[in-house]
CHARMM-style PDB file with segment names, atoms N, HN, CA, C and O in Angstrom:
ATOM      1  N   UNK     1     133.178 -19.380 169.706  1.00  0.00      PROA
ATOM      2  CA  UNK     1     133.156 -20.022 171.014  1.00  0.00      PROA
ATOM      3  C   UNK     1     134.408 -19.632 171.792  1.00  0.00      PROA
ATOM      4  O   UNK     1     135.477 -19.869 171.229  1.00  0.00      PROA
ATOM      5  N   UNK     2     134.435 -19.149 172.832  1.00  0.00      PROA
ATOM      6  HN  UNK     2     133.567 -18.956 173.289  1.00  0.00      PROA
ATOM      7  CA  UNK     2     135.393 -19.552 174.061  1.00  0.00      PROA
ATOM      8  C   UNK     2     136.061 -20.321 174.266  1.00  0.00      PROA
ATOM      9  O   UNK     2     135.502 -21.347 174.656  1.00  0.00      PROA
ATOM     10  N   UNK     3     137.401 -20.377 174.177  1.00  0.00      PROA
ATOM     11  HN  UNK     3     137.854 -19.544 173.861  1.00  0.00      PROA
ATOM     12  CA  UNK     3     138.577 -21.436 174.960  1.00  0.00      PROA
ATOM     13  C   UNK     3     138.473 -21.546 176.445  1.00  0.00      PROA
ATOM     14  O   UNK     3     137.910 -20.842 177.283  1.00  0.00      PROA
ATOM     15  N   UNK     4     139.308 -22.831 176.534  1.00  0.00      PROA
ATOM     16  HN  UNK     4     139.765 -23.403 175.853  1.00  0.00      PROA
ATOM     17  CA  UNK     4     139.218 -22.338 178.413  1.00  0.00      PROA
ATOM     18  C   UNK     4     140.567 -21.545 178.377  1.00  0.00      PROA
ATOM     19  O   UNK     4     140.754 -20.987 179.458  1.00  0.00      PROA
ATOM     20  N   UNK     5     141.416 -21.357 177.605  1.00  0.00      PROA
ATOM     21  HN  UNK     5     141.264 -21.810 176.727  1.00  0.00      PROA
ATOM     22  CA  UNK     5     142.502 -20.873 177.985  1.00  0.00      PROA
ATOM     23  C   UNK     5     142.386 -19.062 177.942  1.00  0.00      PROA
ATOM     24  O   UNK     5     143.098 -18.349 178.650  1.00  0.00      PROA
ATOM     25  N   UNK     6     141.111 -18.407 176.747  1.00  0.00      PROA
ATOM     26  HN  UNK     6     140.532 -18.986 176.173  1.00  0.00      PROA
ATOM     27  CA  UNK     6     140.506 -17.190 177.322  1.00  0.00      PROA
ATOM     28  C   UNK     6     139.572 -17.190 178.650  1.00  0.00      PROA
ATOM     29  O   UNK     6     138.758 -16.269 178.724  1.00  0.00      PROA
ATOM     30  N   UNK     7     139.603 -17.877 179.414  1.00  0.00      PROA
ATOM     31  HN  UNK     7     140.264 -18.624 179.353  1.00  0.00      PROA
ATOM     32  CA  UNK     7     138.800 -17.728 180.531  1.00  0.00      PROA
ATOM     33  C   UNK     7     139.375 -16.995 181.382  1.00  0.00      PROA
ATOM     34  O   UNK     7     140.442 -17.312 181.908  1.00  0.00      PROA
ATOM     35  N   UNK     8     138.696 -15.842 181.645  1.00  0.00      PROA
ATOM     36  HN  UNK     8     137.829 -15.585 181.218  1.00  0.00      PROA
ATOM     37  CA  UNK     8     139.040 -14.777 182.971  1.00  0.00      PROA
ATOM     38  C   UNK     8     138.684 -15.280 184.310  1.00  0.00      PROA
ATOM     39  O   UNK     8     137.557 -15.606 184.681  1.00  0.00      PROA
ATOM     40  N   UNK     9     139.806 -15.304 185.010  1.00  0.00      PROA
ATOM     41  HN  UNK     9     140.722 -15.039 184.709  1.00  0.00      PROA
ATOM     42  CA  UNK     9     139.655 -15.571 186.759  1.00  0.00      PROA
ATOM     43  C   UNK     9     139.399 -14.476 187.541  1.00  0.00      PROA
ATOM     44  O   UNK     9     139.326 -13.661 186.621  1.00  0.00      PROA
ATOM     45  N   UNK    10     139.284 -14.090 188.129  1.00  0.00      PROA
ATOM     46  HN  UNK    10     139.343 -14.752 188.876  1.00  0.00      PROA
ATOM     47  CA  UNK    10     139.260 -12.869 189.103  1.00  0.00      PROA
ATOM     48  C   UNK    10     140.507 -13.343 190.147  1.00  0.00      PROA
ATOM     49  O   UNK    10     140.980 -14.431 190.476  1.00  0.00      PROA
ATOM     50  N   UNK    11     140.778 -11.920 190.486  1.00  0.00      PROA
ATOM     51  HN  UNK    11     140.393 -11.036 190.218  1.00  0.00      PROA
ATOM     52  CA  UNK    11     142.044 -12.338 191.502  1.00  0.00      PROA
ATOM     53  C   UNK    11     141.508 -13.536 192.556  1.00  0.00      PROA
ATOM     54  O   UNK    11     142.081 -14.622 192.647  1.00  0.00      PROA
ATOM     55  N   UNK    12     140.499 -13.223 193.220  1.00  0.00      PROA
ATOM     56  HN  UNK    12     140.034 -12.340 193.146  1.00  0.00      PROA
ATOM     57  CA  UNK    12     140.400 -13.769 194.744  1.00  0.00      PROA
ATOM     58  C   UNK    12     140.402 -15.230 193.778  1.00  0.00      PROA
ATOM     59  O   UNK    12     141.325 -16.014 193.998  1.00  0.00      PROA
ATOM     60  N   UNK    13     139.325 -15.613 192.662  1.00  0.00      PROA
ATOM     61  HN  UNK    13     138.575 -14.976 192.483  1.00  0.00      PROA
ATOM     62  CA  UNK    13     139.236 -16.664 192.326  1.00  0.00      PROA
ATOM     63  C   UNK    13     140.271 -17.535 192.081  1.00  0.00      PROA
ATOM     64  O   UNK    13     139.951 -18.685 192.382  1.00  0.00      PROA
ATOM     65  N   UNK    14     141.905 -17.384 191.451  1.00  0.00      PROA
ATOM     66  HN  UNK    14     142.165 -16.450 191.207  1.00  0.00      PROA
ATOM     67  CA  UNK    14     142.877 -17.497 191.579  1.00  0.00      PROA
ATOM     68  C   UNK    14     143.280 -18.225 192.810  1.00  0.00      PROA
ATOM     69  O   UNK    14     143.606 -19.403 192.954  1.00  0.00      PROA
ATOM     70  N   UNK    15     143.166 -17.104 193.796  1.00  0.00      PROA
ATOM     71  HN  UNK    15     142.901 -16.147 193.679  1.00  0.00      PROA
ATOM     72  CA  UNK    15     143.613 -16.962 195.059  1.00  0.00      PROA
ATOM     73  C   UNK    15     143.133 -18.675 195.583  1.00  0.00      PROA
ATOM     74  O   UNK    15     143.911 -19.511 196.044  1.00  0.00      PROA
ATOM     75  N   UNK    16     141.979 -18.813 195.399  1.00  0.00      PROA
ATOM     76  HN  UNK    16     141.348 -18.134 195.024  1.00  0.00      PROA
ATOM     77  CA  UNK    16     140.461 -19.507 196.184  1.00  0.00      PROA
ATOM     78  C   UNK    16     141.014 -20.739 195.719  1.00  0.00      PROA
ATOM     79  O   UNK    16     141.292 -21.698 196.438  1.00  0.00      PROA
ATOM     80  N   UNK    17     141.177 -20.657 194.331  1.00  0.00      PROA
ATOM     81  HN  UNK    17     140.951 -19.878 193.746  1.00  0.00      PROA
ATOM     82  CA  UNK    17     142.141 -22.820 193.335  1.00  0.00      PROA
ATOM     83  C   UNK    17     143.213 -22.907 193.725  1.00  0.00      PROA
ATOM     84  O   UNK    17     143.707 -23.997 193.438  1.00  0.00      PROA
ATOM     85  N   UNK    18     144.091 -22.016 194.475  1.00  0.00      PROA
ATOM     86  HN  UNK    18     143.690 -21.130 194.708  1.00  0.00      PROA
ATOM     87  CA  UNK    18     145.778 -22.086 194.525  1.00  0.00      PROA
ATOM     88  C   UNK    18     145.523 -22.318 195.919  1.00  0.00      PROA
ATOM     89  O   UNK    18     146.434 -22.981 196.415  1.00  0.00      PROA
ATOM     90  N   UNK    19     144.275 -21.901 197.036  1.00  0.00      PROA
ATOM     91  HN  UNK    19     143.535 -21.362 196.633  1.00  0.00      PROA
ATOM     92  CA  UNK    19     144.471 -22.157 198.391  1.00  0.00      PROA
ATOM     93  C   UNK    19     143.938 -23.891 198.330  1.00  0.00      PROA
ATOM     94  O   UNK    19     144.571 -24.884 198.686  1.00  0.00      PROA
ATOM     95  N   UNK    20     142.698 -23.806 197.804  1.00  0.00      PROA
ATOM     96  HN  UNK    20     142.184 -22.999 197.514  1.00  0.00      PROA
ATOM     97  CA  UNK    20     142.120 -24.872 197.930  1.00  0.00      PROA
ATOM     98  C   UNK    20     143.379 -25.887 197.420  1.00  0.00      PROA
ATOM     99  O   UNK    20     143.903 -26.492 198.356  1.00  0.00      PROA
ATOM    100  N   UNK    21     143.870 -26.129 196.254  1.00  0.00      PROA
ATOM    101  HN  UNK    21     143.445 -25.638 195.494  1.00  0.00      PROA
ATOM    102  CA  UNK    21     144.449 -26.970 195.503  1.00  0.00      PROA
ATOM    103  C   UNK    21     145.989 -27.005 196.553  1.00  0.00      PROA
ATOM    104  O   UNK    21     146.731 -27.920 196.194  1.00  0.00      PROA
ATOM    105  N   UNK    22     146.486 -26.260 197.617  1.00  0.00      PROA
ATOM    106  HN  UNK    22     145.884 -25.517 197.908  1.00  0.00      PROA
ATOM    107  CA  UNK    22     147.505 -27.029 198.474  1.00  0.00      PROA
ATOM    108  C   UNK    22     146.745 -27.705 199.496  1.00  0.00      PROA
ATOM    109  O   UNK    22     146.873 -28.906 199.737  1.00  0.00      PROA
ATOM    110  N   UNK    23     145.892 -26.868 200.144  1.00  0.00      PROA
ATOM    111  HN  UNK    23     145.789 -25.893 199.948  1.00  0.00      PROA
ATOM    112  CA  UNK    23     145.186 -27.706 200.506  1.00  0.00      PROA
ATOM    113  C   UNK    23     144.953 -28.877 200.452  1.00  0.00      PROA
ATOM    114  O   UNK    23     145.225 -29.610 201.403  1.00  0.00      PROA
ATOM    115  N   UNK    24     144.360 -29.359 199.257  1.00  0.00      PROA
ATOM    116  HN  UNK    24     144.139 -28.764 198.484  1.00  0.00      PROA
ATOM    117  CA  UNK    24     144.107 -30.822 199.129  1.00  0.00      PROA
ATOM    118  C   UNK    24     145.082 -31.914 199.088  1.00  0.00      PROA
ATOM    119  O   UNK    24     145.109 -33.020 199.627  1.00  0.00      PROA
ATOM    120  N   UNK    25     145.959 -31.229 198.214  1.00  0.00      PROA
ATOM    121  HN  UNK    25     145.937 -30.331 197.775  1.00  0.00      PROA
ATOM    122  CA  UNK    25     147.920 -31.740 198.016  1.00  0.00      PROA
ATOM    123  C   UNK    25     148.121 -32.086 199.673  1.00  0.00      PROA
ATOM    124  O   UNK    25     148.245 -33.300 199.834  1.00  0.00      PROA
ATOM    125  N   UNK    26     148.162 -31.564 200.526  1.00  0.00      PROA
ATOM    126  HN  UNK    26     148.061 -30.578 200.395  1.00  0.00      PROA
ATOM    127  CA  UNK    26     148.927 -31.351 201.780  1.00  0.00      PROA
ATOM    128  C   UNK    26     147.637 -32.617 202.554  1.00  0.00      PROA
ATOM    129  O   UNK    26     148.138 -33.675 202.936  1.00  0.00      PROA
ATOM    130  N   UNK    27     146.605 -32.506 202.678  1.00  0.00      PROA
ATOM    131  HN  UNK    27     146.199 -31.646 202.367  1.00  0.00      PROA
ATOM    132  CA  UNK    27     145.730 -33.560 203.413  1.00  0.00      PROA
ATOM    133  C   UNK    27     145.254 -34.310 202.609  1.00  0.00      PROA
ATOM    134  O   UNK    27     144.330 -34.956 203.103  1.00  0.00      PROA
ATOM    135  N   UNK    28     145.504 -34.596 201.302  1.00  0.00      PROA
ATOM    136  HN  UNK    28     146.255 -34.071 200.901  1.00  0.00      PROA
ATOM    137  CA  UNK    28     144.717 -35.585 201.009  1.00  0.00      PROA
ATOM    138  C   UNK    28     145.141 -36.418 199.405  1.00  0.00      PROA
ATOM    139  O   UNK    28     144.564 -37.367 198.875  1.00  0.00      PROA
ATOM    140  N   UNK    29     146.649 -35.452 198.817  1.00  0.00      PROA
ATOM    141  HN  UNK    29     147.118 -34.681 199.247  1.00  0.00      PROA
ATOM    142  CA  UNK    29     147.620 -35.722 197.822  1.00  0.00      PROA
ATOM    143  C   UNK    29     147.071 -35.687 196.284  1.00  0.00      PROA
ATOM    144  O   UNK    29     145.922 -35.335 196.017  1.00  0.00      PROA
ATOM    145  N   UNK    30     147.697 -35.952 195.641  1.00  0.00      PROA
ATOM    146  HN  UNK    30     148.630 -36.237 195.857  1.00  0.00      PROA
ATOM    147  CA  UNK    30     147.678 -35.853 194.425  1.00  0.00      PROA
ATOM    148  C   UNK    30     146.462 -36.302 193.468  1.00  0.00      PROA
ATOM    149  O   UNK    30     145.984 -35.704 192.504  1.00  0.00      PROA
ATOM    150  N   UNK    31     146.087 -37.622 194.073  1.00  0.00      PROA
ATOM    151  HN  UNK    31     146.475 -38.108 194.856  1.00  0.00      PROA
ATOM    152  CA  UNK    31     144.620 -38.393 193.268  1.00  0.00      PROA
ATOM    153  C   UNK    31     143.887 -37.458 193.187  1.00  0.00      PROA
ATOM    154  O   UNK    31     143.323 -36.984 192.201  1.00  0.00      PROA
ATOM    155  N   UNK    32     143.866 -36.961 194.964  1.00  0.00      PROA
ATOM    156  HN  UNK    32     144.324 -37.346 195.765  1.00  0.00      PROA
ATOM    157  CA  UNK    32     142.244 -36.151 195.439  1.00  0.00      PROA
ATOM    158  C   UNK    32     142.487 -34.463 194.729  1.00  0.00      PROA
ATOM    159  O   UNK    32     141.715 -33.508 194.818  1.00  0.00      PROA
ATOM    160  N   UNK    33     143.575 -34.519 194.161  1.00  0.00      PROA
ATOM    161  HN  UNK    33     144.202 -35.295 194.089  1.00  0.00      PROA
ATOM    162  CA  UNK    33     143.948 -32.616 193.723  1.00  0.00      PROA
ATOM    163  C   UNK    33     143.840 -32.997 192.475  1.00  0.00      PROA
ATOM    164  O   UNK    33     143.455 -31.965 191.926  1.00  0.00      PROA
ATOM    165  N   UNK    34     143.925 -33.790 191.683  1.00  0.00      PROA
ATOM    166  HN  UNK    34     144.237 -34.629 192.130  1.00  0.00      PROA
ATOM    167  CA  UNK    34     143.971 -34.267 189.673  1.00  0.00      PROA
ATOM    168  C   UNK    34     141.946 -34.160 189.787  1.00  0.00      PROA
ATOM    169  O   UNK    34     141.084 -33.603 189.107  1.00  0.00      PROA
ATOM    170  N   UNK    35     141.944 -34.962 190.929  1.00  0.00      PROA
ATOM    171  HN  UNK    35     142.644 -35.414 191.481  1.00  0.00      PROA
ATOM    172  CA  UNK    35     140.521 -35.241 190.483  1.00  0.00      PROA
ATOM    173  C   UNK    35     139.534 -34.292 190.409  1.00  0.00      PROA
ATOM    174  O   UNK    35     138.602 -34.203 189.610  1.00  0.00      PROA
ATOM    175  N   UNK    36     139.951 -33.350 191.654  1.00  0.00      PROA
ATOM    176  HN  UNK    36     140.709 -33.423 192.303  1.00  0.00      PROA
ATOM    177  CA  UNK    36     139.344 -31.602 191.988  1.00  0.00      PROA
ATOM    178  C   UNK    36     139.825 -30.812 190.917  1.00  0.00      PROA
ATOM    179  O   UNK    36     139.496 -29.633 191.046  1.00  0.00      PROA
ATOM    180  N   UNK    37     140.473 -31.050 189.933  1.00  0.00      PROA
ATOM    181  HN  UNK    37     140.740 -32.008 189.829  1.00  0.00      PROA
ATOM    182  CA  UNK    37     141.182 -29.922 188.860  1.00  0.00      PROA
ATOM    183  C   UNK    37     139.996 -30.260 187.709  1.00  0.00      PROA
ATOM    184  O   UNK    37     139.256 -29.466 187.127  1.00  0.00      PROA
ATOM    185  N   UNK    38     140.087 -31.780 187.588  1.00  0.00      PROA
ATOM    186  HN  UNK    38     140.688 -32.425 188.060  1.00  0.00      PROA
ATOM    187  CA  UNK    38     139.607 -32.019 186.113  1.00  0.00      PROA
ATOM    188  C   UNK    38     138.109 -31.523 186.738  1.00  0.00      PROA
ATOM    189  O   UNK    38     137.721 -30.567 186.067  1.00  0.00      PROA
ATOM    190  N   UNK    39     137.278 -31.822 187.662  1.00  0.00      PROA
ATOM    191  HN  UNK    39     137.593 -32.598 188.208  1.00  0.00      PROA
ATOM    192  CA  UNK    39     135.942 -31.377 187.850  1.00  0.00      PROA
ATOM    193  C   UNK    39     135.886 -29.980 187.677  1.00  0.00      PROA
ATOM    194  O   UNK    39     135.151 -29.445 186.848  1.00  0.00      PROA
ATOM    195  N   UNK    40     136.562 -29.437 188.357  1.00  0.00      PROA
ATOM    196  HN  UNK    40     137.160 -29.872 189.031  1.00  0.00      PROA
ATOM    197  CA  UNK    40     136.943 -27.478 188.067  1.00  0.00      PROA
ATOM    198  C   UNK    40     136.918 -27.323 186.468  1.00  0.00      PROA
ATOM    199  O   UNK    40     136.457 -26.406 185.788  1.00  0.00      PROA
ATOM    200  N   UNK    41     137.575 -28.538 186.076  1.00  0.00      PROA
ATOM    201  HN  UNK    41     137.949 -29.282 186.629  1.00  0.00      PROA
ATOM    202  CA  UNK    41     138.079 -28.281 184.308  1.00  0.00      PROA
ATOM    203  C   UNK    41     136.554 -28.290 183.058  1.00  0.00      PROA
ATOM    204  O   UNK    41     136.302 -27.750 181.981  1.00  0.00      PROA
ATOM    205  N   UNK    42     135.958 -29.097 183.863  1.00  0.00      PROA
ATOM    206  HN  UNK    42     136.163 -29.535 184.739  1.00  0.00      PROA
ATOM    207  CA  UNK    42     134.743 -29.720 183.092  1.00  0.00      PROA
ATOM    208  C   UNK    42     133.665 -28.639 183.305  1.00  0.00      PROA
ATOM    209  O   UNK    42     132.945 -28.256 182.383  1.00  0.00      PROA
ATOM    210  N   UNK    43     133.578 -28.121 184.679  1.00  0.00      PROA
ATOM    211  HN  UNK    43     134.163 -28.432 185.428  1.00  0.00      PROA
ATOM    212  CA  UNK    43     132.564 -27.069 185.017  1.00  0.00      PROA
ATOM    213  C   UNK    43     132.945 -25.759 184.139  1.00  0.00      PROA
ATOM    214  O   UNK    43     132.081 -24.910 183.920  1.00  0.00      PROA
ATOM    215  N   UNK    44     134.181 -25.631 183.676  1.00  0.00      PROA
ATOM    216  HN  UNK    44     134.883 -26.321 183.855  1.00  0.00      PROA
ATOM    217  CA  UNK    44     134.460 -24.344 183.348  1.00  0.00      PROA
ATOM    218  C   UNK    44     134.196 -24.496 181.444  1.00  0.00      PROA
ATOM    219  O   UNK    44     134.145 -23.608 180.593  1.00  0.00      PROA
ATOM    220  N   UNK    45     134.085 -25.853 181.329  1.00  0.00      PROA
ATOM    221  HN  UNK    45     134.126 -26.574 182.021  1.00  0.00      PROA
ATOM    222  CA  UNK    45     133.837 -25.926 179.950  1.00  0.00      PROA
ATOM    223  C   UNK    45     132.855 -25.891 179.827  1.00  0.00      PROA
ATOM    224  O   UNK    45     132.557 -25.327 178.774  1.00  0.00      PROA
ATOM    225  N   UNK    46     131.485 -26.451 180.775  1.00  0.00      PROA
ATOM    226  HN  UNK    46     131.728 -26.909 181.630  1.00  0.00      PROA
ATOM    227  CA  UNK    46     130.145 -26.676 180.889  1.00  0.00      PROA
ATOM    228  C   UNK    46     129.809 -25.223 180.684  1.00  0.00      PROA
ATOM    229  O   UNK    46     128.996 -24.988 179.790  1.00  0.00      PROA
ATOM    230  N   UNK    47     130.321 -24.168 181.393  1.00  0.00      PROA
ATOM    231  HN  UNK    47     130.981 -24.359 182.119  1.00  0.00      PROA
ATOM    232  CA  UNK    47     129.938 -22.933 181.381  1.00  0.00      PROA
ATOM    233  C   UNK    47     130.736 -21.889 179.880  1.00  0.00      PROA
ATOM    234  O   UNK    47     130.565 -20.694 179.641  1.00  0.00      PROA
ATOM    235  N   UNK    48     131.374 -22.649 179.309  1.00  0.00      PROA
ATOM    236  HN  UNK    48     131.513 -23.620 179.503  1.00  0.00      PROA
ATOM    237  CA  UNK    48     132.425 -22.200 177.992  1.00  0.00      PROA
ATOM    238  C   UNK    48     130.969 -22.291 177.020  1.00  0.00      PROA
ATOM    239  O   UNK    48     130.498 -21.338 176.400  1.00  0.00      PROA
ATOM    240  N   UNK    49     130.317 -23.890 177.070  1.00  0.00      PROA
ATOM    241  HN  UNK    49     130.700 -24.664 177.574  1.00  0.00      PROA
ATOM    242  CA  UNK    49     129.029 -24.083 176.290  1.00  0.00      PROA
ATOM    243  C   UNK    49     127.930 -23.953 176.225  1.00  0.00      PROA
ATOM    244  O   UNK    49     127.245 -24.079 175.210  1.00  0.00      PROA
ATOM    245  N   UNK    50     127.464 -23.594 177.633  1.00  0.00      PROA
ATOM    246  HN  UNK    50     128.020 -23.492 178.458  1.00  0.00      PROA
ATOM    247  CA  UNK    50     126.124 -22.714 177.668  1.00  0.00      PROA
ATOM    248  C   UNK    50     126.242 -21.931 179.210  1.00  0.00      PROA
ATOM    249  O   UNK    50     125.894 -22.235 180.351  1.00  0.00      PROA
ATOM    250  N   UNK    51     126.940 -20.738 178.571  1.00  0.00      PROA
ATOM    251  HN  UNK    51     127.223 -20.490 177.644  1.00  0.00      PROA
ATOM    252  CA  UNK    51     127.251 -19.458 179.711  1.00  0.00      PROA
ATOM    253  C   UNK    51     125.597 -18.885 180.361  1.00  0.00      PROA
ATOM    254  O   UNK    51     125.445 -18.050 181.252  1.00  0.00      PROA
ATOM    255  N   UNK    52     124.533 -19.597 179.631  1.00  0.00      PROA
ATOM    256  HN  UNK    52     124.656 -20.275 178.906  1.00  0.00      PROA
ATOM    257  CA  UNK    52     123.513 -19.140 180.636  1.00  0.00      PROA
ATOM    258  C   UNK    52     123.099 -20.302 181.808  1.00  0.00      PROA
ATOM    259  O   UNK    52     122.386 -19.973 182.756  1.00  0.00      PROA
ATOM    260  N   UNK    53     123.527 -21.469 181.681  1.00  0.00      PROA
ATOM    261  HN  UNK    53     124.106 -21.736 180.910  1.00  0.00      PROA
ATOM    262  CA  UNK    53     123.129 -22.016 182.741  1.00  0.00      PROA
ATOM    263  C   UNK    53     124.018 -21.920 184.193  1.00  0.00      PROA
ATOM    264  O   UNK    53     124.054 -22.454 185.301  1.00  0.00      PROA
ATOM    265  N   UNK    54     124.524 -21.149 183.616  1.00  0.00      PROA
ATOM    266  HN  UNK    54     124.495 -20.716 182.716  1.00  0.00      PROA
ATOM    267  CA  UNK    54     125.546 -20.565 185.365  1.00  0.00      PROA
ATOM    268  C   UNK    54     125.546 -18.842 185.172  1.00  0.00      PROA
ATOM    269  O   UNK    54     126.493 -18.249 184.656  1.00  0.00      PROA
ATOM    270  N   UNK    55     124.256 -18.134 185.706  1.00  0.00      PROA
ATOM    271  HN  UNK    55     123.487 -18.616 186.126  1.00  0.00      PROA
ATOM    272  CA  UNK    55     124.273 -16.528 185.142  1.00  0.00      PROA
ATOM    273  C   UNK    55     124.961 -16.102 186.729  1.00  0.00      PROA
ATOM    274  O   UNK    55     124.872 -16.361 187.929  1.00  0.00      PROA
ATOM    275  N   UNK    56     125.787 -15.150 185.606  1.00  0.00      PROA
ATOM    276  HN  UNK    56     125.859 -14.940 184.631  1.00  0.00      PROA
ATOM    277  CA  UNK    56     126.575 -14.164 186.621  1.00  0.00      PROA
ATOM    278  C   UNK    56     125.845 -13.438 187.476  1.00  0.00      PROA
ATOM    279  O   UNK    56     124.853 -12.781 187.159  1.00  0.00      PROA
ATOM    280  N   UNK    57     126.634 -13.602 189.331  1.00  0.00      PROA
ATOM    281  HN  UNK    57     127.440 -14.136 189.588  1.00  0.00      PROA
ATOM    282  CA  UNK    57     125.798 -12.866 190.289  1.00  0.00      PROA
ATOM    283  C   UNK    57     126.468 -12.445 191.001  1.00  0.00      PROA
ATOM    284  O   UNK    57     127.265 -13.310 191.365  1.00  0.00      PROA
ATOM    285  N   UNK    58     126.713 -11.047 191.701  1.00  0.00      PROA
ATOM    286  HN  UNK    58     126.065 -10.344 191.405  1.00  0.00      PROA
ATOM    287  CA  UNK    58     127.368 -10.418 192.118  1.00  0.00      PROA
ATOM    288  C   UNK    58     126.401  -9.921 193.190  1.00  0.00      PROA
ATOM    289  O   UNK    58     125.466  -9.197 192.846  1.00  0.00      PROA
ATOM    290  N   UNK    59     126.519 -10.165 194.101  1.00  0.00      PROA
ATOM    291  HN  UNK    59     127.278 -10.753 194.381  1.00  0.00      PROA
ATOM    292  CA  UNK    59     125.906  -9.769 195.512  1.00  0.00      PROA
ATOM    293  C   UNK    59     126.062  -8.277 196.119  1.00  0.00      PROA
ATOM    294  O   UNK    59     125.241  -7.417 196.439  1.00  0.00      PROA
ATOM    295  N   UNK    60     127.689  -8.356 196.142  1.00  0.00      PROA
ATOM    296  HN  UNK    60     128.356  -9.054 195.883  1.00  0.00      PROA
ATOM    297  CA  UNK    60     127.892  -6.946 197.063  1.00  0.00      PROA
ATOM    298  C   UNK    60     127.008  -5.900 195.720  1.00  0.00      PROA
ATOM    299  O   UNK    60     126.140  -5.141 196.150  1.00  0.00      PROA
ATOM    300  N   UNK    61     127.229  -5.905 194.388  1.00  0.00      PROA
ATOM    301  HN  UNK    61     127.934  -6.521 194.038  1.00  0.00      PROA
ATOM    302  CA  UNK    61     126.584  -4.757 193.723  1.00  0.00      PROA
ATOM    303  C   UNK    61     124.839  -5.018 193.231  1.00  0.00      PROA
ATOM    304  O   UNK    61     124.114  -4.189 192.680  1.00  0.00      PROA
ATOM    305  N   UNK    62     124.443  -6.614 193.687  1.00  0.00      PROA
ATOM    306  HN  UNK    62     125.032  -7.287 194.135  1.00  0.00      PROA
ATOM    307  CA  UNK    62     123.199  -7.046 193.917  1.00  0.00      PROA
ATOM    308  C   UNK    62     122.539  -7.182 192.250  1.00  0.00      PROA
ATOM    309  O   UNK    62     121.377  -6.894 191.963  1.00  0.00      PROA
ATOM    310  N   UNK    63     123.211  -7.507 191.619  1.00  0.00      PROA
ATOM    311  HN  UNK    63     124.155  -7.741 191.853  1.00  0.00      PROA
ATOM    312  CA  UNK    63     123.363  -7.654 189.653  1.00  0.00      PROA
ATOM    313  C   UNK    63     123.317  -9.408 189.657  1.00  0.00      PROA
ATOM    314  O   UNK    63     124.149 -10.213 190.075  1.00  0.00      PROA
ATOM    315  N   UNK    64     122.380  -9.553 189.202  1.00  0.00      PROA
ATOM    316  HN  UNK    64     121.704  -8.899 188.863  1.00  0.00      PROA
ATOM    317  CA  UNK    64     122.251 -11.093 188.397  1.00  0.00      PROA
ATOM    318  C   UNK    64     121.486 -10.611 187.009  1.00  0.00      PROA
ATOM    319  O   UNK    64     120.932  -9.553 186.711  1.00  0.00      PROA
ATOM    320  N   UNK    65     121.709 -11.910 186.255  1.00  0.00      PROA
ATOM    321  HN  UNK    65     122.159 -12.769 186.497  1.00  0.00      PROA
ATOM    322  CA  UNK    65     121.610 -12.155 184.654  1.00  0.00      PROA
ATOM    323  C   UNK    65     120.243 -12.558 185.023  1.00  0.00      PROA
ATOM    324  OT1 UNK    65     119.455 -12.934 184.156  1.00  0.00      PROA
TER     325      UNK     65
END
């Protein structure tokens, strides 16, 4: 099985939790950014335990699972 701590981000994806997550810090503080992490946290485990119910899709090269 998969850790979340082997979980690969993609740059932009990175990019996308570090914009969003001041974001939320800056309008709406700390509760509303813990609470957006652990849901991020749970989805990424949901997908750690069954990687087919979220199949990879890539548009610009038009590739789904």
């Amino acid at each position: 099985m998969v850790s979340p701590e082997n979980v690969k981000w993609s740059t932009s994806a990175k990019a996308e939790i570090e914009n969003i997550s001041k974001y939320l810090m800056r309008e709406w503080g700390i509760i509303v950014l813990t609470k957006f992490l652990l849901k991020v946290d749970r989805l990424i485990d949901q997908i750690i335990i069954n990687p087919k119910q979220y199949p990879e899709i890539n548009i610009r090269l038009k590739i789904t699972e």
